[in-house]
C-alpha positions in Angstrom: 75.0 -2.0 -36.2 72.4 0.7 -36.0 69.7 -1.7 -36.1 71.1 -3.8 -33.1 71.1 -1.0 -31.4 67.6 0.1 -31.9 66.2 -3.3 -31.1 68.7 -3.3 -27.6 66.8 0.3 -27.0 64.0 -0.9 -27.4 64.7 -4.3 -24.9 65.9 -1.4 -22.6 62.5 0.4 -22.8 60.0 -2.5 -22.8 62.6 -4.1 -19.7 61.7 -0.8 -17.5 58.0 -0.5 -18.6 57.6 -3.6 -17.3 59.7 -3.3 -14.6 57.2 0.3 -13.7 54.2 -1.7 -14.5 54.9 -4.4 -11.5 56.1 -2.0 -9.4 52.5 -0.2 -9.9 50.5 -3.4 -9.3 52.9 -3.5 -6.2 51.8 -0.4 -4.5 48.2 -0.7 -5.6 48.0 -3.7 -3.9 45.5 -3.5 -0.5 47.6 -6.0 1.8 44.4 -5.8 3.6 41.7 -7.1 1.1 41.7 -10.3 -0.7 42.1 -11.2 -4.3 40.4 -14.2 -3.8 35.9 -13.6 -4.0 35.6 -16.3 -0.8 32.2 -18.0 -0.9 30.8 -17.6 2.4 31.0 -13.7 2.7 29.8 -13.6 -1.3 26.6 -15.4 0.1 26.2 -13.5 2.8 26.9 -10.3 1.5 24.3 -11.7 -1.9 21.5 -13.1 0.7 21.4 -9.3 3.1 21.5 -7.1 0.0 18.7 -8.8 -1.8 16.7 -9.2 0.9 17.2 -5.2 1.6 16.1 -4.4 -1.8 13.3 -7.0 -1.7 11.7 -5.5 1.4 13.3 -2.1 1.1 11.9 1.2 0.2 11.8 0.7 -3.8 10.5 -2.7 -4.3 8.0 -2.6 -1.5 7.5 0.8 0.5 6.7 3.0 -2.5 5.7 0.3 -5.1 3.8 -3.2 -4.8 3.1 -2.8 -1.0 1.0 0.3 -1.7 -0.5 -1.4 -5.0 -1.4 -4.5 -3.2 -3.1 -2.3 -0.5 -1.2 -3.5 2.2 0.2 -0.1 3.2 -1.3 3.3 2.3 0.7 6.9 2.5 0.0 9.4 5.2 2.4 11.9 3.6 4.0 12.3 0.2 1.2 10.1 -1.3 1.8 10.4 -5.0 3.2 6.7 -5.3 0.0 5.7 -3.6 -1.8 7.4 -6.5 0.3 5.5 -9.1 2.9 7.6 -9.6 6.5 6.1 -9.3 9.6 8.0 -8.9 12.0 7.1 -11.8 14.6 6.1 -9.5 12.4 3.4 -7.3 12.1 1.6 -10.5 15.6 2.0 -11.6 16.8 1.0 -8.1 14.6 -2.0 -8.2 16.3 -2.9 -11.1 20.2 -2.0 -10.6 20.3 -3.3 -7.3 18.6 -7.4 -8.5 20.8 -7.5 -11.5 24.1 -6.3 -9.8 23.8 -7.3 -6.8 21.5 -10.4 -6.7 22.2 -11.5 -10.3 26.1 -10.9 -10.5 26.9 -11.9 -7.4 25.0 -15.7 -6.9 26.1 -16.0 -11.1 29.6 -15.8 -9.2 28.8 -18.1 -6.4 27.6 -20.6 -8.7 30.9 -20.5 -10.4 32.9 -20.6 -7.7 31.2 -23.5 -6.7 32.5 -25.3 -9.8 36.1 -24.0 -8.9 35.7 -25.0 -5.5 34.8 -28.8 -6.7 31.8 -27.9 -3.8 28.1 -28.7 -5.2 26.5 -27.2 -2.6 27.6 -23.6 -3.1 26.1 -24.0 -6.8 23.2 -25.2 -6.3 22.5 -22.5 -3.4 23.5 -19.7 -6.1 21.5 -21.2 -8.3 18.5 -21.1 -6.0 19.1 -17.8 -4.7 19.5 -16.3 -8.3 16.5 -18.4 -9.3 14.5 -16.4 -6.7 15.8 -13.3 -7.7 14.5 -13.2 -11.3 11.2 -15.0 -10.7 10.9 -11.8 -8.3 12.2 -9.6 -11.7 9.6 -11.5 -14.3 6.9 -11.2 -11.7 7.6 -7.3 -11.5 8.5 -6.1 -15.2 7.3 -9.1 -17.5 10.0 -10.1 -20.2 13.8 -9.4 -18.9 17.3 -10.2 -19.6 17.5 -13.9 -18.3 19.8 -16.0 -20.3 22.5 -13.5 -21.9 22.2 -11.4 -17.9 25.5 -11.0 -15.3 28.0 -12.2 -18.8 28.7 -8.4 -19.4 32.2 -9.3 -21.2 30.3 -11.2 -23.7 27.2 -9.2 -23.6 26.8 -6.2 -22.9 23.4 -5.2 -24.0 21.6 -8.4 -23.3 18.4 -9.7 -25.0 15.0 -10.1 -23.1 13.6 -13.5 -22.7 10.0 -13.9 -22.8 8.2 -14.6 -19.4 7.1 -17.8 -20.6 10.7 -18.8 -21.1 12.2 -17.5 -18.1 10.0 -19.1 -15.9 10.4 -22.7 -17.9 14.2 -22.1 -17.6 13.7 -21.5 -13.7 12.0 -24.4 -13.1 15.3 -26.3 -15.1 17.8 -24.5 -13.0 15.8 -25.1 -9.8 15.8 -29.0 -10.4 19.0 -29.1 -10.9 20.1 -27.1 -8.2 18.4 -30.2 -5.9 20.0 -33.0 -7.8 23.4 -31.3 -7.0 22.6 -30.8 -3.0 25.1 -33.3 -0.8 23.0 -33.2 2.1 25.8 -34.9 3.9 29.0 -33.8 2.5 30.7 -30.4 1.4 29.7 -27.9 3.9 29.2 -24.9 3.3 29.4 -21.4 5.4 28.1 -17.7 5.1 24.3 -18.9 5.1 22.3 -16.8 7.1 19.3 -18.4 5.8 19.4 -22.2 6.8 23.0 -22.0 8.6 24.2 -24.6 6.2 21.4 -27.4 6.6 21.3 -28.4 2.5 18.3 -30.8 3.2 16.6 -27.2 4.2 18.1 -25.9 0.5 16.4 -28.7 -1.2 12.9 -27.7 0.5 13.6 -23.8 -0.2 13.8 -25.1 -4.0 11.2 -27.2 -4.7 8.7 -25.3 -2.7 10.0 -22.2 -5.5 9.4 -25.0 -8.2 5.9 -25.5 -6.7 5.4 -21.9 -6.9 6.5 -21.1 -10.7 4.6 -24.1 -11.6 1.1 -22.5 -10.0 1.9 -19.2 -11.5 1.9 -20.6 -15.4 -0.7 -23.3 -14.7 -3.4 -21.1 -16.7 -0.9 -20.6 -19.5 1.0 -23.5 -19.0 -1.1 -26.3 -17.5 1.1 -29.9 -19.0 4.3 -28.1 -17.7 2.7 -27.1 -14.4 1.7 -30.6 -13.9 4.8 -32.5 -14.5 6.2 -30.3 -11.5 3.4 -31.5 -9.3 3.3 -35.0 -10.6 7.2 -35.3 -9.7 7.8 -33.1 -6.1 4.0 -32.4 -4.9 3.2 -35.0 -2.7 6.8 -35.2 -1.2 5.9 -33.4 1.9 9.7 -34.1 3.2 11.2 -31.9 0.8 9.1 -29.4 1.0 8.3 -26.3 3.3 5.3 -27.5 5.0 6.1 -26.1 8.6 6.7 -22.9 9.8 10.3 -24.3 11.4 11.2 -24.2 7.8 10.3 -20.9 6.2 13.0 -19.4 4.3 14.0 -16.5 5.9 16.5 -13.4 7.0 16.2 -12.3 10.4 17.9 -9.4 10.9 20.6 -7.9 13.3 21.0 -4.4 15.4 21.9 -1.6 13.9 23.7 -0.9 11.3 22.3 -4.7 10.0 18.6 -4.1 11.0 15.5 -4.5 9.2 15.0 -1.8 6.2 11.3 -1.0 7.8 13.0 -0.3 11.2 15.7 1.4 9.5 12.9 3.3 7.2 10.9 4.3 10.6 14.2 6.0 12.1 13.8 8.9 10.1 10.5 8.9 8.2 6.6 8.6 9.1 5.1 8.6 5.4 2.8 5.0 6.2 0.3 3.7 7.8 -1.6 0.3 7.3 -4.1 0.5 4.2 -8.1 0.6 4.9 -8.8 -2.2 2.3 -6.8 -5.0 4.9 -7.9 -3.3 8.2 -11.6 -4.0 6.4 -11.5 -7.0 5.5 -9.4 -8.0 8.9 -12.3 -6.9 10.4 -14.8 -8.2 7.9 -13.6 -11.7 8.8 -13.1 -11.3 12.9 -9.6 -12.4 12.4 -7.3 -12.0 15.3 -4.4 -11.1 13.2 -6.1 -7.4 13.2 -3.9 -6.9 16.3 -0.3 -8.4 14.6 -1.2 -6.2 11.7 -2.1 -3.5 12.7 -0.7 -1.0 15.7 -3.5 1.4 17.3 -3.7 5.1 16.6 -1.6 6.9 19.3 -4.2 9.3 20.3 -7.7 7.0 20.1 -6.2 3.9 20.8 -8.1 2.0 17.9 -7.1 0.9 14.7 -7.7 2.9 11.6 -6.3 2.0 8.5 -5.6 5.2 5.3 -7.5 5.0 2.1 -5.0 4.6 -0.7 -4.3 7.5 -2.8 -5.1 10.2 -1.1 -4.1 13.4 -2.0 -1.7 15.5 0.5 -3.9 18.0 2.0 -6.5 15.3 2.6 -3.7 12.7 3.8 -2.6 15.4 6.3 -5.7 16.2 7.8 -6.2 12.6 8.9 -2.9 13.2 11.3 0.0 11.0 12.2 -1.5 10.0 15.8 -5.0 8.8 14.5 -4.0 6.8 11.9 -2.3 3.1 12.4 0.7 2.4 11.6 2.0 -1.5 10.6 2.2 -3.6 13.8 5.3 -3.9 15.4 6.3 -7.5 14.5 7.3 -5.9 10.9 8.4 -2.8 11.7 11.2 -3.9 14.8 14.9 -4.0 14.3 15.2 -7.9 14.2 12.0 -8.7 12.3 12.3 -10.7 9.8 12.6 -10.7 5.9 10.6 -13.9 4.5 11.8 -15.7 1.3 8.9 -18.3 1.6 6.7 -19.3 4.3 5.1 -22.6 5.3 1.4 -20.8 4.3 2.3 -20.7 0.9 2.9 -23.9 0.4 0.1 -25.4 1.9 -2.2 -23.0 -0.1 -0.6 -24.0 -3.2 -1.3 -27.7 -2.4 -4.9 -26.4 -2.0 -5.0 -24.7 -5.3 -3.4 -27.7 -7.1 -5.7 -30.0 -5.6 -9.2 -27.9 -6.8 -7.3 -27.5 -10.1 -6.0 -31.1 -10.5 -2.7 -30.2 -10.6 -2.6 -32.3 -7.3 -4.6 -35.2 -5.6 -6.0 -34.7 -2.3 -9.2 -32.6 -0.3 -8.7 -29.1 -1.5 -10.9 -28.0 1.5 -8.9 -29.7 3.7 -5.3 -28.8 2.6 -6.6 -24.7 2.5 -7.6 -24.8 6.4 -4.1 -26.3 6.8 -2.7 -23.2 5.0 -4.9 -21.3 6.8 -4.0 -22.8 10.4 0.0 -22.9 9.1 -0.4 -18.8 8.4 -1.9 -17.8 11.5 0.3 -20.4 13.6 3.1 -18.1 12.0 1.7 -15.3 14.6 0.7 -17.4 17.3 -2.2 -17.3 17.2 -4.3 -20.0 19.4 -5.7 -23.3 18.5 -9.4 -22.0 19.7 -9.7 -18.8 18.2 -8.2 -20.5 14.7 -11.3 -23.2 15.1 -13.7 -20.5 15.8 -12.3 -18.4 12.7 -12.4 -21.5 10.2 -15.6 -22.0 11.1 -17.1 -18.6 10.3 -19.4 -19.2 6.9 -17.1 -15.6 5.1 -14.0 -18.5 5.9 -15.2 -21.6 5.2 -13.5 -23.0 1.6 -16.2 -22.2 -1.3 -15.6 -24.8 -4.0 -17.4 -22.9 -6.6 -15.2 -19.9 -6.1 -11.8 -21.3 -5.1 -10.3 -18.3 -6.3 -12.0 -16.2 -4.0 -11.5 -18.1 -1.2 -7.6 -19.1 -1.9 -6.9 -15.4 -2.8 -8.3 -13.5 0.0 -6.8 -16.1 2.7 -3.1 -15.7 1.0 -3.5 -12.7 0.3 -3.8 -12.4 4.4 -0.9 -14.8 4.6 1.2 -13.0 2.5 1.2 -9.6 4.3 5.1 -9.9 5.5 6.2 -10.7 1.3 4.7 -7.8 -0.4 6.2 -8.6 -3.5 4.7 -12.2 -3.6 1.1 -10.5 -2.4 1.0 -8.3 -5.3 2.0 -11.2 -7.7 -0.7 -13.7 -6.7 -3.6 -10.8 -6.6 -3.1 -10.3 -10.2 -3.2 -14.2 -10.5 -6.4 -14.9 -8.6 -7.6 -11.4 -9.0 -8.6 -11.6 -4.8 -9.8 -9.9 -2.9 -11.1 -7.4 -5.1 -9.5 -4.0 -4.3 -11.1 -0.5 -5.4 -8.1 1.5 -7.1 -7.0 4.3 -5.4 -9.0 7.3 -4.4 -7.1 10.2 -6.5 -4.9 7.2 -8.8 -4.0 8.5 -11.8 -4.5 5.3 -13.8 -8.5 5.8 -14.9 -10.1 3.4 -12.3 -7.7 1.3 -12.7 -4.5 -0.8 -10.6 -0.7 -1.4 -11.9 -0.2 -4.7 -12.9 3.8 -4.4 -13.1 6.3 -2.0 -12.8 7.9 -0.3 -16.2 11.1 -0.7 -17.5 14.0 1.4 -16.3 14.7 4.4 -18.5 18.3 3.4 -18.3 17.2 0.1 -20.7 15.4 2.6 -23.2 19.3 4.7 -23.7 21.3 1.8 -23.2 19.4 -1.1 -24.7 17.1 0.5 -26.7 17.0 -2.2 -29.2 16.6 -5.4 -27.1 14.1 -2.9 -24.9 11.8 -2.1 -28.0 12.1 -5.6 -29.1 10.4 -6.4 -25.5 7.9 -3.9 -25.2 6.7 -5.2 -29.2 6.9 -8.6 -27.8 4.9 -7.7 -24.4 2.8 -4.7 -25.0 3.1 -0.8 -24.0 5.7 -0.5 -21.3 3.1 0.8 -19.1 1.8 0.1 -15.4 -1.2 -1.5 -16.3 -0.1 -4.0 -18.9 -0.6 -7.4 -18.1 2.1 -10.1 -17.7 1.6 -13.1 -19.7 1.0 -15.2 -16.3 -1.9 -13.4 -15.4 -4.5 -14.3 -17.8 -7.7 -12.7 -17.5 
């Protein structure tokens, strides 16, 4: 009897704790926010944020744009001398894997769910972006264990090698699952839903992982251009095309804009005024704005040191011109430019048939057309014996022209100068490096405490987790 009435207590208790539990779940229950992760706001929410922290102040302002020697400091210049603040890197880093990584890993899923193709294979494209952009930057990273956090929570580091192979896998089939006339989707503010604009976006990335490894990886590279090069339908190939953000008024404005609300710390670097000028190119103007008090344009050393940074004053100095710095200017996945000067590259390097001359004055024409630049002063440019393509040195030619080209997409500038090693930069007046450039950004120290064995395992694999290690795609 005493038993049956213990066990009825217990039914009592575990009938009430339940009963308290759903009444909890109840109350904490937002009437006013879904339960449901919807698709379309995911992808827009994943496509703003990443394009924030791709041209934002971490991954661009203070980092690759100043070692790429697009920008230069005017104030505050110790990331211009190589010296990083902890918390760009880690920033860099957070904000990619949570919310690039997580978040298209999710839309990629819910396209599964959802029985709708087209969602995957835009997460998949987006998220393929988002670690050739991680690889570029740190070298070896988290790739095929990253975003499962229930099932690993300290993931492994994949080599570069593999990463960029497994891109190139994820990427193809992200086009073989594209319905360019059924399952709609919404929430792109990319392509506004046009998938046949999707499958360019993706093979013009394959085009551009396959270039990166062609000196490590030259069979692999040339299956990629042997299947999708000469398929100018399904690629980027005009500037009506380019992948890209354009932003929104405040509060959804472009993080430069935002940046030059409250801060004046750059200025457009000497090394691209020079050669602008070097080269009569017209873009000097787009570029470049003219010093406030002289009127002329006057790019900043990099790495200068504050006292001598300061004497050169705000109002003599140039800042960026205003097409990057405005509210709605745009933030550029991949541009029309690229593409053609891949072609070029492929071509001299018989990745590719076809005139590499010929195909590098269309990159050339495609860049500039990008600013609007006339038909007559792009003749007169091309035409100019610095411009003309120099077979002999390919590299020199191809790197210094997209090295131009790629002035809106610091991230991509910095990674094809250490590929081409063009135009040769000096390193930076007081840089702390001995003479010499970063080739990468380090590790977070947040992967040293909390995945100090898969982080040690990647640094043995790599080399020193240092600034001037080299990647394994930029062979010397």
């Amino acid at each position: 009897m005493k038993l049956a009435k213990y066990i009825l207590g217990l039914g009592v208790v575990a009938a009430l704790l339940s009963s308290c539990t759903k009444q909890l779940e109840d109350i904490n229950k937002n009437p006013n926010e879904s339960e449901t992760v919807e698709p379309d706001y995911l992808l827009s929410n994943g496509i703003k944020a990443n394009a924030d922290t791709y041209w934002g102040t971490d991954a661009t302002m203070e980092t690759s744009l100043l070692y790429v020697q697009y920008w230069a400091k005017i104030q505050y210049p110790d990331p211009d001398r190589y010296i990083p603040a902890s918390t760009n890197i880690q920033t860099v880093w957070n904000n990619f894997y949570a919310q690039g990584i997580a978040d298209f890993t999710k839309l990629v899923q819910l396209g599964d769910t959802l029985h709708n193709p087209n969602y995957k294979a835009v997460g998949l494209i987006m998220r393929s972006w988002i670690f050739q952009v991680l690889t570029d930057l740190y070298g070896d990273v988290p790739y095929k264990q990253a975003a499962q956090i229930e099932q690993y929570l300290t993931p492994e580091y994949d080599a570069q090698r593999d990463v960029y192979l497994g891109l190139l896998a994820e990427l193809k089939t992200a086009v073989e699952l594209i319905n360019t006339t059924g399952n709609p989707i919404a929430g792109d503010l990319i392509y506004s839903g046009s998938m046949a604009k999707w499958k360019k976006f993706a093979n013009s990335l394959r085009l551009r992982i396959a270039l990166r490894i062609s000196d490590q990886e030259f069979d692999a590279a040339k299956a990629v251009f042997d299947e999708i090069g000469a398929d100018d339908n399904n690629l980027i190939i005009d500037n009506s095309d380019n992948a890209k953000l354009t932003y929104q008024p405040s509060p959804y404005q472009n993080p430069v804009a935002r940046n030059r609300e409250t801060r004046n710390d750059y200025r457009i670097s000497k090394s691209m005024v020079d050669k602008l000028n070097e080269l009569n190119d017209p873009r000097l103007t787009i570029y470049a704005a003219p010093a406030r008090d002289t009127n002329k344009i006057i790019g900043v050393t990099n790495g200068l040191t504050a006292d001598s940074a300061s004497r050169l004053g705000f109002n003599k100095t140039s800042d960026v011109g205003a097409v990057f710095t405005a509210t709605l200017a745009p933030a550029v996945f991949f541009n029309a430019a690229e593409l053609w000067f891949i072609k070029a590259e492929a071509a001299q390097r018989g990745l590719l048939s076809g005139n590499a001359a010929t195909l590098y004055a269309q990159a050339v024409t495609t860049a500039m057309k990008q600013y609007n630049v006339s038909d007559v002063s792009i003749a007169a440019y091309l035409a100019q014996p610095s411009v003309i393509y120099d077979q002999a040195n390919f590299k020199k030619s191809i790197g210094e022209q997209k090295w131009l080209a790629l002035f809106s997409e610091g991230l991509e500038g910095f990674a094809e100068w250490r590929r081409l090693d063009y135009p040769k930069l000096p390193p930076a007046y007081t840089g702390v490096l001995g003479g010499k450039i970063p080739l990468r950004l380090t590790y977070p120290s947040s992967e040293q405490a909390l995945n100090g064995v898969n982080y040690k395992a990647a640094v043995a694999n790599q080399g020193a987790d240092q600034l001037t290690t080299r990647l394994w795609f930029d062979k010397e």
